[in-house]
C-alpha positions in Angstrom: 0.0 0.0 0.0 1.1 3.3 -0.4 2.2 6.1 1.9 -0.2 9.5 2.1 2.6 11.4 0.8 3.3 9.0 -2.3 -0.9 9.4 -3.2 -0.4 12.9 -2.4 2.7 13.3 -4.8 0.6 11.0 -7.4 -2.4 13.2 -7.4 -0.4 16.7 -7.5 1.9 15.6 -9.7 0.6 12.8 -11.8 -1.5 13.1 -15.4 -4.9 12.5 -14.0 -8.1 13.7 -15.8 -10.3 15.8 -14.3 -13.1 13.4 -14.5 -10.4 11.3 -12.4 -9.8 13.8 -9.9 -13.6 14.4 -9.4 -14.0 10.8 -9.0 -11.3 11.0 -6.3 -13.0 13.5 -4.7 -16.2 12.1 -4.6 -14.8 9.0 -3.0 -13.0 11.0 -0.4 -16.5 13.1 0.3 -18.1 9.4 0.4 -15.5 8.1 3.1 -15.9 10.8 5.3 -19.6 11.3 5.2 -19.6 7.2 6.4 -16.6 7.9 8.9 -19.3 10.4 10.6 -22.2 8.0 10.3 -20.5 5.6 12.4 -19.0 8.0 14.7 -22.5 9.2 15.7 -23.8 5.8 15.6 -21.5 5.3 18.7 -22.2 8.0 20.5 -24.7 9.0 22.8 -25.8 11.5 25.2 -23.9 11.8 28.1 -20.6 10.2 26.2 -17.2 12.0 26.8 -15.4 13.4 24.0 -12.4 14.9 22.9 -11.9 16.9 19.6 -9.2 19.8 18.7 -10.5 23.5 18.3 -10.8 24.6 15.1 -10.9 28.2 16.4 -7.5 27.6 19.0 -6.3 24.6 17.9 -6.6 23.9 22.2 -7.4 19.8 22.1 -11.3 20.0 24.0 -13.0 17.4 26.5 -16.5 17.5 27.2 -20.1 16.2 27.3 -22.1 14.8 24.5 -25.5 16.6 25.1 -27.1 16.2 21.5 -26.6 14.5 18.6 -28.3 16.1 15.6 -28.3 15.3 11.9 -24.9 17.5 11.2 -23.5 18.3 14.4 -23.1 17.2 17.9 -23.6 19.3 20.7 -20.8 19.3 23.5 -21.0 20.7 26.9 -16.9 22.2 28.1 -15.9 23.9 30.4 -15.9 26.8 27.7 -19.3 26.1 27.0 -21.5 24.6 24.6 -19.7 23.8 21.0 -21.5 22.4 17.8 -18.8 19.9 16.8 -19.0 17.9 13.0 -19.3 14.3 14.5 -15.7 13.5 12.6 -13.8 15.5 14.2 -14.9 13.7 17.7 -13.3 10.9 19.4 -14.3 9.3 22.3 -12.9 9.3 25.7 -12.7 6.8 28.3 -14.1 7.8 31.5 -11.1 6.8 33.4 -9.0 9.5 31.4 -11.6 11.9 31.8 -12.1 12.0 35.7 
């Protein structure tokens, strides 16, 4: 299998169509719409999380309160942040306490 930099260097670099590179993207779009399915699928309310700041870049633990069709809703200590389910992870509650 290939390293992300050598598919990285193949796609910048290589002699692909642009009807290839769409179909690229579209199966990249795919992946990570089905990595967020089944992130939310095993989460639920009252889960801790942990997810890097898009805002800070400050890595963030919290509270799953909602899970909504786009975003889930987690509870910090900085308040309440609307978090793209893919970007969560899950936490054990040992490391949380």
């Amino acid at each position: 299998m290939r390293t992300v930099q050598e598919i990285n260097q193949a796609i910048m670099f290589g002699d692909f169509t642009n009807t290839e590179l769409m179909s690229m993207i579209d199966a990249v779009k795919w992946r990570r719409a089905t990595l967020a399915k089944l992130t939310k699928a095993s989460l639920s309310v009252g889960d801790n999380v942990n997810f890097t700041s898009g805002k800070t870049g400050q890595n963030v633990t919290g509270v799953v309160v909602k899970i909504a069709i786009k975003y889930v809703t987690v509870k910090t200590i900085q308040g309440l942040w609307r978090v793209p389910a893919n970007m969560l992870s899950k936490v054990d509650d040992r490391e949380y306490a």
